[in-house]
C-alpha positions in Angstrom: 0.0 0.0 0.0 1.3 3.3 -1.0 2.2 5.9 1.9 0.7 8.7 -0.2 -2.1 10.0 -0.5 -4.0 12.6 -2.2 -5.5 15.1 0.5 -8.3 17.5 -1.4 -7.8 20.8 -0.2 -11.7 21.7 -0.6 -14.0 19.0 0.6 -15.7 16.6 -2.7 -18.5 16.7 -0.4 -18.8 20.5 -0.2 -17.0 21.2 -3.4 -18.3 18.6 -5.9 -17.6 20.2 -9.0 -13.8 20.0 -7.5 -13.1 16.7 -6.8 -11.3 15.7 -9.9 -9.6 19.3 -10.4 -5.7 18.6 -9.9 -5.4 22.0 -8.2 -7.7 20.7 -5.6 -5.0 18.6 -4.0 -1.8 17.7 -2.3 0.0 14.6 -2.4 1.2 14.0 1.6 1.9 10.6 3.4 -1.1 8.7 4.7 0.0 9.4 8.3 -0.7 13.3 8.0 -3.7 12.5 6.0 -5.2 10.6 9.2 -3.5 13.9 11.7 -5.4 16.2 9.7 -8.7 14.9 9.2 -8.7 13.7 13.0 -7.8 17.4 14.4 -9.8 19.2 12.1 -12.6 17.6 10.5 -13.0 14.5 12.6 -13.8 12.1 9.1 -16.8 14.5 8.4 -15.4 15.6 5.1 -16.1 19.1 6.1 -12.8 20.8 5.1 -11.5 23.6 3.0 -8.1 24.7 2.0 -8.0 27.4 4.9 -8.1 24.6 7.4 -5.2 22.5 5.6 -3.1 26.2 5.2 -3.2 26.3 9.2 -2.4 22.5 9.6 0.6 22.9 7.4 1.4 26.4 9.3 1.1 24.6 12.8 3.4 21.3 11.4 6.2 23.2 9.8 6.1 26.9 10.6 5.9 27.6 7.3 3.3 29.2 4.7 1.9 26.6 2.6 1.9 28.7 -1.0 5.1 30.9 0.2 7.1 27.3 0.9 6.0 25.7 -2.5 7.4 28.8 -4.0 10.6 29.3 -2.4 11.3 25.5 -3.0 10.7 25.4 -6.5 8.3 22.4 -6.2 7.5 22.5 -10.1 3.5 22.5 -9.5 0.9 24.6 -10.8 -1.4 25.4 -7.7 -4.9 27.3 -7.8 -4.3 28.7 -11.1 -0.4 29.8 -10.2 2.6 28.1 -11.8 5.1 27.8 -9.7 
């Protein structure tokens, strides 16, 4: 079993029309998957990007967007090419 997952930044059950949208989501191991949905959405499926932005904030200290950027990650993200 692969230790990656795709985490949607914006719910597919609030945001249906994003669920297959490749700028919807972020490929992070399995283990944060399960830390983030069990501290901020409790498996409800009610998340947004705002609520991933702080997880990533509280994990690493960093700004999600600013630290793809300054890392040259190669991804194009919410209509940005980075």
């Amino acid at each position: 079993m692969s230790e990656l997952q795709v985490h949607h930044l914006n719910s597919c059950s609030n945001y249906k029309e994003l669920a297959n949208d490749v700028k919807n989501g972020v490929l992070i191991h399995k283990d944060l998957h399960v830390e983030f949905h069990s501290k901020y959405d409790k498996f409800t499926g009610n998340c947004d990007a705002g609520m991933f932005y702080d997880f990533f904030r509280k994990k690493t200290g960093n700004d999600f967007e600013n630290y793809i950027k300054e890392n040259k990650l190669g991804i194009y993200y919410e209509n940005k090419e980075y």
